[in-house]
N, C-alpha and C positions, 0 to 999 in steps of 0.2 A: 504494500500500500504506500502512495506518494505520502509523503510525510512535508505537507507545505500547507498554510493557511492561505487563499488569495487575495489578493488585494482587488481586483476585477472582477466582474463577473458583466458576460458579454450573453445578450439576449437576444438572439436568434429568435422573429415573431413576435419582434416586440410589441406592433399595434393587430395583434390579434387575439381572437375573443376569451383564449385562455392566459392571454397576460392581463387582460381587462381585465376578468373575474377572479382571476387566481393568483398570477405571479407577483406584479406591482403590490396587491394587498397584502400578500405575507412577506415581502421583502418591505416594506412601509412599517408591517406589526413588530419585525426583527428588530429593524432600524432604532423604533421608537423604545424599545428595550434595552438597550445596547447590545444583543447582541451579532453585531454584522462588524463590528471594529469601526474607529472613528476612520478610518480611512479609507475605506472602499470607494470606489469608484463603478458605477454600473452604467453599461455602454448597450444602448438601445440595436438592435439594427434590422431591418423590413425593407419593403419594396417603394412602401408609402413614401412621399418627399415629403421632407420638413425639417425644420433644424434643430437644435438641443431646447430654445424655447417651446419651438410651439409639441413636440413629445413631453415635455414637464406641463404644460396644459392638457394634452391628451390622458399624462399618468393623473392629474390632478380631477378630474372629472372620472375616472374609472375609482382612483380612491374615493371619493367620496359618495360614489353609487356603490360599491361593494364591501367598502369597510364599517364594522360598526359604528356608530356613532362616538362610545367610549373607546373606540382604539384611533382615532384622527387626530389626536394632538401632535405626533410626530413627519406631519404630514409634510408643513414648510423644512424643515430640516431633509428630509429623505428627496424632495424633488430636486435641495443642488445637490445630490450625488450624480443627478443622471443627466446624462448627455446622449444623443446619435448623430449615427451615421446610415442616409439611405445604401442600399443593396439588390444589385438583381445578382442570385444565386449563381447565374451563367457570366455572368459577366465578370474573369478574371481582374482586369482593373480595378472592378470594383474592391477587389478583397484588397487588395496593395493600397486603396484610401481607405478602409475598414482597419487595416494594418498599425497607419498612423496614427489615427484616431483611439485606437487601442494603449499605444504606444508598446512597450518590449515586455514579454510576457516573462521575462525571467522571475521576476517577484512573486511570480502565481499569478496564474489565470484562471477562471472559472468560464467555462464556455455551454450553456441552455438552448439545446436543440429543438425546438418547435417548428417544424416546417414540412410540407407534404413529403411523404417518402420517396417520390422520382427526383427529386430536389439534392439528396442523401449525398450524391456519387461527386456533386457539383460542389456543395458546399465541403465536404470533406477536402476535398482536391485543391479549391480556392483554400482553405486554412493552412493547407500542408503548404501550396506555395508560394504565400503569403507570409510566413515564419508565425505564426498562429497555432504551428502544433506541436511546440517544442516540449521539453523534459517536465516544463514546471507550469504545462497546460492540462485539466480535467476537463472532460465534455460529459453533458447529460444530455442522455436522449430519451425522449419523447414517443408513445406511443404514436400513431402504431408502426411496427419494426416488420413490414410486409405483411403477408396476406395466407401464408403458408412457409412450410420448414426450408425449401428453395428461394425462394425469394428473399425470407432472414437471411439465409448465409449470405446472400450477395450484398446483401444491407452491412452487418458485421463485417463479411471481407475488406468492403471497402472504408469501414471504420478504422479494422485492426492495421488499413496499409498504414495510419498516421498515429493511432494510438493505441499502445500494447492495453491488455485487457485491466490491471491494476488502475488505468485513468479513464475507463470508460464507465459512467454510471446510468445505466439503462435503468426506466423510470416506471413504477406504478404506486400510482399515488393511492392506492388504497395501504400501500405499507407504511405510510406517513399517519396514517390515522393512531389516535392516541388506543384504541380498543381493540386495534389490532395488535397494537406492541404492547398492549395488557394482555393480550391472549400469551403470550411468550413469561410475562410476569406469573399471570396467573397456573399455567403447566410449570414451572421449571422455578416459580418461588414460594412456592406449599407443599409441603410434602405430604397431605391430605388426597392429593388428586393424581398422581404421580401410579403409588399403585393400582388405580381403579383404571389406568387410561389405556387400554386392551382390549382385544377382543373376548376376554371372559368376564367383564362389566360391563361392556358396552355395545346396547342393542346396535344402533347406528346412529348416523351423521346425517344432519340438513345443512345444509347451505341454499341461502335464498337471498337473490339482489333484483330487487322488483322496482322498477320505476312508473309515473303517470304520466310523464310525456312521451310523446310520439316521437314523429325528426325532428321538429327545431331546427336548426340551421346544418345540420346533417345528411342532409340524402344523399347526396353524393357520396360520402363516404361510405353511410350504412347501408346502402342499397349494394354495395358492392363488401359489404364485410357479415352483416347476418349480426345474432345473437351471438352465437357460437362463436366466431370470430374477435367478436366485439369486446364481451367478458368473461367467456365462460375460459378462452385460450392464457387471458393475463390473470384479471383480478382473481375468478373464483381458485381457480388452480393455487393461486398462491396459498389465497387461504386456506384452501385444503392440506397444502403443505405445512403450514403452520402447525394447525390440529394437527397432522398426523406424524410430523417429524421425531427421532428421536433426538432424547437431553444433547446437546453440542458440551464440545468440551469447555467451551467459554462461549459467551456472548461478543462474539466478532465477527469480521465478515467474511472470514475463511469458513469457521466452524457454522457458524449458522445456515451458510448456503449450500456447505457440503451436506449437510441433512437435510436442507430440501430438495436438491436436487437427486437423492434417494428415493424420495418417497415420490417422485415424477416419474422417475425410472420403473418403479413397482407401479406403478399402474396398468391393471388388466387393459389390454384390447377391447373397447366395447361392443356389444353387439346390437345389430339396428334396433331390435326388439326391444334392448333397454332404453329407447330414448324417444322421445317423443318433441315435434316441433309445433309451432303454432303460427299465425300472423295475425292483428288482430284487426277487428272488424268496428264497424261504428258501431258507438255505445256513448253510455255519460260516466265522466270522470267528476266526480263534486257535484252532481248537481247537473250540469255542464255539456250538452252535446259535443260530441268530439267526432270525427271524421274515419275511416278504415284507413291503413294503412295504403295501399294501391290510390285509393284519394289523394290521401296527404300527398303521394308519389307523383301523382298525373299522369300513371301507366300500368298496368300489372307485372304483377314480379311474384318470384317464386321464393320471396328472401324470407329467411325466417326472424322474427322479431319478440318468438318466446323459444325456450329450450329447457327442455328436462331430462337429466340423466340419473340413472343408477351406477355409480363406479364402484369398481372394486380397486385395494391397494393388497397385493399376494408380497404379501411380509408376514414376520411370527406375528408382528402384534396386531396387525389387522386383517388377518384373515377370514373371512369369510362375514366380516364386516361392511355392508352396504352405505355408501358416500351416495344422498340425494342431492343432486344439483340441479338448482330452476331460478332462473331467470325471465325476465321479460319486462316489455316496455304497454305503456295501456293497463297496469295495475290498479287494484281498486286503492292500491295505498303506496308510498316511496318505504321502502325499508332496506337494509340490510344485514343479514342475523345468519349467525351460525347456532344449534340446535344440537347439543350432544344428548341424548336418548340412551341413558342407562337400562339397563336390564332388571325386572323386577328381582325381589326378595325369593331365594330358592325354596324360601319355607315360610310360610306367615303364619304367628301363636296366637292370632286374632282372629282366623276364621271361626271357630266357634262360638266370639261374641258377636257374630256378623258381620265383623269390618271387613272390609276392601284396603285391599293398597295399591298403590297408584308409583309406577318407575319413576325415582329420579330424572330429573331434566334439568341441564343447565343451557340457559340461553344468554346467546353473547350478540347485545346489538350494538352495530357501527353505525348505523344513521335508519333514520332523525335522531332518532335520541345514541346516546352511549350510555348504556350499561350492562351489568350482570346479574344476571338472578338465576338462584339454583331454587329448585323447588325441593323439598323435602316432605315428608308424612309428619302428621303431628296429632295428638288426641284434643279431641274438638272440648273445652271448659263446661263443665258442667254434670251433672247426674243423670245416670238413665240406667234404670232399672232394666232395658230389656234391648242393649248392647254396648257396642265400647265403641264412639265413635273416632273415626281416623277424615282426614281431611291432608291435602297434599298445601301447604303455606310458602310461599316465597321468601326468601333470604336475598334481597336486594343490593347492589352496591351501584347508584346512579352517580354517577364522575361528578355533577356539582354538588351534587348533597354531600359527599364521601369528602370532596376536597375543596373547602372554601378558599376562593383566591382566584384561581388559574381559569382564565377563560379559554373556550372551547376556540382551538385553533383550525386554519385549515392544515388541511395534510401537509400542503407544499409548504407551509413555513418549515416543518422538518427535514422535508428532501433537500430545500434550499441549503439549507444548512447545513446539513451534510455536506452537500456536493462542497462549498465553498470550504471546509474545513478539513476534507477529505477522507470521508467515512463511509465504506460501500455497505455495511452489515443491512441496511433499510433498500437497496438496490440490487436488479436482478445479472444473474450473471450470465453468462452466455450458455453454456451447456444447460441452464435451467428454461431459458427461453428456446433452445431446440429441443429438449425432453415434452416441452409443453407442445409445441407445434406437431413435432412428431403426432402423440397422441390426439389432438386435432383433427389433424390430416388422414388418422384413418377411420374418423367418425363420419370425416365430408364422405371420401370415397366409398362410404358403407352406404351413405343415404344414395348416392350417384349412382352408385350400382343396382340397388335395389329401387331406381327413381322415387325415392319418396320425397314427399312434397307437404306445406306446410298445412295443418288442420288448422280452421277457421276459429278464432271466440273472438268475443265480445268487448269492445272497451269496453272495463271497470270489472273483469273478472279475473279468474286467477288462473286462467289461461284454458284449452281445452279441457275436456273431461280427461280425453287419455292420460293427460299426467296426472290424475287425482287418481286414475286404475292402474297407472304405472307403480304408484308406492303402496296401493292397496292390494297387490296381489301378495306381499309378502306382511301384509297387517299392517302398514302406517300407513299416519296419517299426517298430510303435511300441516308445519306449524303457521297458525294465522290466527 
């Protein structure tokens, strides 16, 4: 791992819709914290024309539409950090006044890739010959990194011609989230959960990333990428990895990555049969008529915009362990929750006062809300002569209630931070991004073979029936 703090940090996409919403905000929240160092310099660069003022007007109106209200005080301070320079990605010249404007990268440079992936081969190539990708440069890159396990390598290749893999930090902002690196807290800093986390405890696993909007300013992309492609190949995968990894020797970015990119490798081959697609169709979200997908498109397409899987990982400790994963966009709700499904009591000494009991379940939500709640059994208060009652109660830990102080950040204030400080442990590595495509790639070619195509439901439901028959043929039910 490069061992330099940057003093630069160079924004590739800079007036685009994820530096609007996301990047300038949590690089504004850092700032006003102290922590980005007094001296950083952050260098704008796009297509768009315009000079170092009118971008500090552009970041000053993006701050002020996406930043809270209580985090804007460091708002005049953070805008003289930045400065640009316009860029067309082809056009070599351009990078050699890109160059200047940077000034010499030796001090540390930090370089945020956001830019379409045909773009990739051009911009790397301009940085290399530009002196932009020296020893003491880190680059982040940005989803998405091709379209399949072919198309990544060419992506990487032409990454690896300028930067060995120690400076490359490929990016998925759902590992930035504070409950997902609680998920890592909570496995590996109790030793309460540790022996139960097997397949002789543990019925199985949900994972669910459900959204209520349609495209938005995406068709082009998602029409050409699916569900599948979308999250089920970066985000959900990861977090599957998470759950399912074993203890690392330390908490770093060699040891953490080498165990997820284990439990990628251990993933069954899935079969058509376990997986189910969907696209959805007009319905009302809130209230709210909403349009079908092929609508919103202005064409028809075969793309799928919900997915459901049953996975297996053929390891000791989860064998024979079923991973649900479902996603989809046109949900009755935005959530995202991971659903660990322990196995009931092998003997319960209450059935003869009538009681039931009810499996443990611990559930981990990432958004809207962040929290954890494990449910437990508990005997319900009170007398009764004619049984013993049990009731399953929640043991909750909700991030603002648990920890007064610390407001709820975006992801990317972490990744930022990282990147500029030089810590890949929150960042994917290459072999874990081709384990993942790999397995992708032969869920596409199963549906292509078998031409299956997507089943219809409804804006505001929870996607086809088949995936509600998908988890019920083995007795679950999924969590909502």
């Amino acid at each position: 791992m490069t061992q330099f703090t940057s003093d630069r940090l160079l924004l590739f996409g800079a007036t685009g819709d994820l530096s609007r919403r996301m990047l300038l905000p949590s690089l504004c929240a850092l700032d006003a914290e102290g922590l980005l160092g007094t001296n950083i310099e952050i260098i704008g660069t796009a297509r768009s024309e315009m000079d170092d003022l009118g971008f500090r007007n552009f970041a000053r109106e993006a701050l002020e539409q996406f930043l809270p209200a209580n985090r804007r005080g460091g708002i005049a301070q953070f805008l003289n950090r930045l400065s640009y320079q316009a860029l067309d990605a082809n056009d070599i010249e351009g990078f050699h006044a890109l160059a200047k404007k940077v000034g010499t990268p030796e001090t540390g440079l930090s370089i945020f890739l956001s830019t379409a992936p045909s773009l990739f081969e051009a911009t790397i190539h301009g940085l290399e010959k530009s002196g932009l990708a020296g020893p003491n440069v880190r680059i982040g890159l940005e989803k998405p990194l091709g379209i399949d396990l072919a198309s990544s390598k060419v992506i990487n290749d032409a990454v690896h011609h300028a930067f060995p893999e120690d400076r490359i930090y490929r990016i998925d902002h759902y590992l930035g989230k504070e409950t997902v690196q609680n998920l890592l807290a909570l496995r590996f800093a109790n030793l309460m959960f540790e022996p139960l986390w097997n397949a002789a405890h543990i019925d199985h696993v949900q994972i669910t990333v459900s959204e209520t909007v349609g495209l938005e300013s995406r068709v082009g992309y998602y029409d050409d990428s699916g569900a599948l492609r979308d999250m089920v190949q970066n985000h959900m995968l990861q977090l599957l990895a998470l759950v399912a990894m074993e203890p690392p020797v330390s908490y770093d970015a060699t040891n953490v990555r080498d165990e997820k990119v284990k439990v990628l490798r251990s993933l069954r081959k899935v079969n058509v049969e376990d997986t189910v697609t969907g696209q959805y169709r007009a319905g009302a979200i809130g209230g709210q008529a909403v349009p079908g997908y092929d609508d919103e498109l202005g064409k028809d397409s075969d793309t799928e915009t919900f997915v459901a899987i049953k996975a297996h990982i053929d390891n000791w400790r989860w064998q024979g362990v079923p991973f649900y994963l479902r996603t989809g966009k046109r949900m009755p709700k935005r959530t995202t929750e991971i659903v660990v499904q322990f196995r009931d009591v092998p003997h319960s000494i209450f059935t003869g006062r009538g009681a039931k009991t009810v499996p443990n379940r611990l559930v981990i939500g990432l958004q809207p809300e962040e929290n954890i709640t494990l449910s437990l059994m508990a005997k319900v208060p009170g007398l009764d002569r004619n049984g013993y009652g049990l009731r399953s109660v929640p043991l909750a830990i909700t991030t603002p209630d648990a920890f007064a102080g610390p407001q709820r950040r975006i992801a990317y204030e972490r990744l930022l931070l990282d990147l500029i400080e030089g810590d890949q442990t929150l960042f994917v590595r290459r072999d874990e991004v081709e384990a993942q495509w790999d397995w992708i790639d032969a869920i596409r070619t199963g549906w292509e073979e078998q031409q299956q195509t997507p089943k219809t439901y409804t804006s505001g439901s929870w996607g086809p029936s088949a995936a509600i028959a998908l988890a019920e043929r083995n007795g679950v039910t999924w969590h909502e």
